[in-house]
Structures are given as structure tokens and as C-alpha cells.
C-alpha atoms as an extended CHARMM CRD file, in Angstrom:
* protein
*
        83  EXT
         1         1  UNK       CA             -7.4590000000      -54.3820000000      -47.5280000000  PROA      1               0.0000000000
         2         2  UNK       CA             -5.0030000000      -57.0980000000      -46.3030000000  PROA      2               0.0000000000
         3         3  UNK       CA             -4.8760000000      -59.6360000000      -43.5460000000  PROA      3               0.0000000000
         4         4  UNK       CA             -2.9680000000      -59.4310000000      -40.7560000000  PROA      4               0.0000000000
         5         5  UNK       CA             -1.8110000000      -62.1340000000      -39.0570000000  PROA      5               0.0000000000
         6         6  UNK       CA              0.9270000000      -62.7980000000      -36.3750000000  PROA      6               0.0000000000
         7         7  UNK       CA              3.5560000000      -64.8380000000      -35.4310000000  PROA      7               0.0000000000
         8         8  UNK       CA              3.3570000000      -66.7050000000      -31.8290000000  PROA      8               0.0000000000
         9         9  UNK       CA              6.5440000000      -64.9200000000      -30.9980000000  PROA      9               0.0000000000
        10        10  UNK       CA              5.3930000000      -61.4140000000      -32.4410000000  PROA      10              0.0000000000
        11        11  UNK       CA              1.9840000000      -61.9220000000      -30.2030000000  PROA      11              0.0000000000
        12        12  UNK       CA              3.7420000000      -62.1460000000      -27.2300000000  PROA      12              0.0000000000
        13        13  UNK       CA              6.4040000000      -59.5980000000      -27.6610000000  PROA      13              0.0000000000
        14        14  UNK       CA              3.9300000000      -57.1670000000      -28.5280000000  PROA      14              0.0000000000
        15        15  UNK       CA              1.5330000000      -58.0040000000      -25.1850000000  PROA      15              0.0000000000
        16        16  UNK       CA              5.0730000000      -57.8360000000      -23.0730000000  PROA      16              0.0000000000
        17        17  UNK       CA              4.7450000000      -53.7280000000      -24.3640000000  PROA      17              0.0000000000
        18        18  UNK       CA              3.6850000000      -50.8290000000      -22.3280000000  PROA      18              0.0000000000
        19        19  UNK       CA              0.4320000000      -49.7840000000      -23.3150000000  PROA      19              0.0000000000
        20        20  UNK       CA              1.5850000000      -46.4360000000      -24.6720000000  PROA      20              0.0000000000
        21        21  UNK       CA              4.1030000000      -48.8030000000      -27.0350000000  PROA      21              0.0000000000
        22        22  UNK       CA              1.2610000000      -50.8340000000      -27.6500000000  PROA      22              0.0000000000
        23        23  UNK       CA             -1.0370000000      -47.7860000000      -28.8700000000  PROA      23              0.0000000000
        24        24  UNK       CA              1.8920000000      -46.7590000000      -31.2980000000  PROA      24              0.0000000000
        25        25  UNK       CA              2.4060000000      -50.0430000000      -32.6800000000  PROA      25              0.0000000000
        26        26  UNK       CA             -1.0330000000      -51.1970000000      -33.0000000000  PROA      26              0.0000000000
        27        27  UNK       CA             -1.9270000000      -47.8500000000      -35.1830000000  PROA      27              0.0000000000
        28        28  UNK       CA              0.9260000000      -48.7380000000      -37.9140000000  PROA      28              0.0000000000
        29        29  UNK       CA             -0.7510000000      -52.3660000000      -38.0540000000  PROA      29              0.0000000000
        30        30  UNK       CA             -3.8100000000      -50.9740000000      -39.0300000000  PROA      30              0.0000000000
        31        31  UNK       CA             -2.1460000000      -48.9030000000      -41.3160000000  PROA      31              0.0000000000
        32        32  UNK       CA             -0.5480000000      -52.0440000000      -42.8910000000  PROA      32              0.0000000000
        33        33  UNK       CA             -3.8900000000      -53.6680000000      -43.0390000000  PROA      33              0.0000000000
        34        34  UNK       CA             -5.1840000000      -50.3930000000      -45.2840000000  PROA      34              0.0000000000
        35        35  UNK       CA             -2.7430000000      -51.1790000000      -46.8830000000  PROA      35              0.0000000000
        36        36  UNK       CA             -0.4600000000      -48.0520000000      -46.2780000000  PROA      36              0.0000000000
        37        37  UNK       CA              3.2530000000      -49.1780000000      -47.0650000000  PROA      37              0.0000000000
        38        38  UNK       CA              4.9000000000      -45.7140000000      -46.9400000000  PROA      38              0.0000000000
        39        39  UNK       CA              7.5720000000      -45.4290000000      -46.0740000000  PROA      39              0.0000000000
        40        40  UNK       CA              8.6190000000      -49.2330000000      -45.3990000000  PROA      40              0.0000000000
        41        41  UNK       CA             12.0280000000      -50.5740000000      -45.7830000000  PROA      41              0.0000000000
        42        42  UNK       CA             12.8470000000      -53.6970000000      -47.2630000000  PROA      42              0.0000000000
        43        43  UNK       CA             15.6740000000      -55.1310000000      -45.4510000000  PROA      43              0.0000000000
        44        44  UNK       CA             18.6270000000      -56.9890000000      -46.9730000000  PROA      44              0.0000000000
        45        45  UNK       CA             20.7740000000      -59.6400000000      -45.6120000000  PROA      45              0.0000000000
        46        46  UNK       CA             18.9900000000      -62.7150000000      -44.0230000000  PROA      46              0.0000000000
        47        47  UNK       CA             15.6160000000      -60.7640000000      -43.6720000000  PROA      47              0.0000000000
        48        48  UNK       CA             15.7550000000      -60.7570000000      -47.3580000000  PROA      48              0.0000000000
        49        49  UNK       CA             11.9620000000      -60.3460000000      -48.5580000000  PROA      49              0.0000000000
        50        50  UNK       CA             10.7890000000      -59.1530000000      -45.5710000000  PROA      50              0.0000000000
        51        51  UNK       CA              9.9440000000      -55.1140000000      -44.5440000000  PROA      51              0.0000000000
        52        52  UNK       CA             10.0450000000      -52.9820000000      -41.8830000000  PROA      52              0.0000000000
        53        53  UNK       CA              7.6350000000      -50.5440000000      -40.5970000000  PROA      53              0.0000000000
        54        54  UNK       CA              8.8490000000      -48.0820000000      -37.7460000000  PROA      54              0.0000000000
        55        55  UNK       CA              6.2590000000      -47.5930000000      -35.3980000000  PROA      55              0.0000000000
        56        56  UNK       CA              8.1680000000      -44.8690000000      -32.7930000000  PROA      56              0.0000000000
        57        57  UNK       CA             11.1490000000      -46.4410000000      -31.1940000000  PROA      57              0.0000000000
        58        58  UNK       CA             10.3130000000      -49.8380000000      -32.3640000000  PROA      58              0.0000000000
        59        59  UNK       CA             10.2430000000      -51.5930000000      -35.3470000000  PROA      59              0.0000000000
        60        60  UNK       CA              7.5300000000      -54.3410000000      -37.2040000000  PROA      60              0.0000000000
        61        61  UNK       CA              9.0790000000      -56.8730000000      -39.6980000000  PROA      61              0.0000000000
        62        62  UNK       CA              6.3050000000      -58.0260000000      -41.2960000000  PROA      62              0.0000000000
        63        63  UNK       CA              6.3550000000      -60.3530000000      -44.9990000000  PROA      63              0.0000000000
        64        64  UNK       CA              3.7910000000      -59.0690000000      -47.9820000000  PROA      64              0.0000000000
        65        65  UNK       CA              2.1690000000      -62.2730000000      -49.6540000000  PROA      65              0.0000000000
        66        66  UNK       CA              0.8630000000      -60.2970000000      -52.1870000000  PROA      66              0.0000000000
        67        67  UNK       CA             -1.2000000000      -62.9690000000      -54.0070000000  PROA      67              0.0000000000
        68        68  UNK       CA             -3.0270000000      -63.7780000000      -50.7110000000  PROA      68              0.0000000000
        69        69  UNK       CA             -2.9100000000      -60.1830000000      -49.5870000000  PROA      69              0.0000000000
        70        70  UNK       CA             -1.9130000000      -61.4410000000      -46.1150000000  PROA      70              0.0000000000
        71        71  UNK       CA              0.3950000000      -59.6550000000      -44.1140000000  PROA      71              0.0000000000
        72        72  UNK       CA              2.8470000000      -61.8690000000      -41.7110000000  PROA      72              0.0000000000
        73        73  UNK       CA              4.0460000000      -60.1930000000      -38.4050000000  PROA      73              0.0000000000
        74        74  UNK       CA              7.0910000000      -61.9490000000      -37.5030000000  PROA      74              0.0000000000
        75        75  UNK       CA              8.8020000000      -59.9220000000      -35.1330000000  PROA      75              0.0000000000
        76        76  UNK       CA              7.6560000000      -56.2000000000      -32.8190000000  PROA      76              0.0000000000
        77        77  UNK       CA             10.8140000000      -54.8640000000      -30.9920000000  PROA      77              0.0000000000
        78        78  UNK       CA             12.6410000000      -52.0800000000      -29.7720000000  PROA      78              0.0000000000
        79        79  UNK       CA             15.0090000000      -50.8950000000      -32.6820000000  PROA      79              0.0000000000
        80        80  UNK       CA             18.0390000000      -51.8230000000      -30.7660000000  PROA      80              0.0000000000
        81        81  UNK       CA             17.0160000000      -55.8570000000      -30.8160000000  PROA      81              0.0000000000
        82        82  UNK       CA             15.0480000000      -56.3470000000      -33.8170000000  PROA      82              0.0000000000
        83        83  UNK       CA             17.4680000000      -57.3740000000      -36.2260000000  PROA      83              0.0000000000
């Protein structure tokens, strides 16, 4: 089981959601946290390291520390903003 824990910025983008976003979304954290990663992109370019999780119409970029088996949430937004 990992940690999850959450940017300032990713915090408040995902409280600015409608609660049906925020039901979506919250579900794939948890499956992060189980430590479910299927699925997951790693992106390239200047987001180099960190992954993706699709979570309906909007996307989680979250960074693996796998020797702390913490989970960073950096950024929850609608697929047309996120990167």
C-alpha cells in the first residue's frame, strides 16, 4: 500500500471539481494507493518521470517514489489542460 499525498495546487484543483468529477477521480486515487498502476502512462518530454492515470475525462499526474512508496499528486485536470 502506498501514500498518497498532494500537491497544494492538485488540492485545490481537485476541490474546484463537480462532485460527480470528484467521485471519478477520487476512486483512481485509491486505486493508486492499492497500488493498482494499470494502465498508467509515463509521459515524456518535461514530465519526464512522472505518470498519468486517466480518471474519465480528466487526467492525474502523479510521481512513484518507489523507495518511500509515496505517491505525489502534482496536478488533477481536464485532459485538454493538463499538460
Amino acid at each position: 500500500m502506498y501514500k498518497i499525498a498532494f500537491d497544494k495546487s492538485a488540492q485545490k484543483e481537485f476541490l474546484k471539481l463537480e462532485s460527480e468529477a470528484q467521485k471519478i477521480v477520487s476512486v483512481k486515487i485509491l486505486e493508486l494507493r492499492d497500488g493498482n498502476f494499470s494502465n498508467d502512462k509515463q509521459l515524456k518530454g518535461k514530465h519526464k518521470g512522472k505518470f498519468r492515470k486517466r480518471a474519465g475525462n480528466y487526467r492525474i499526474i502523479y510521481l512513484k517514489e518507489n523507495n518511500l512508496l509515496v505517491i505525489s499528486v502534482i496536478r488533477i485536470a481536464h485532459r485538454k489542460e493538463v499538460y
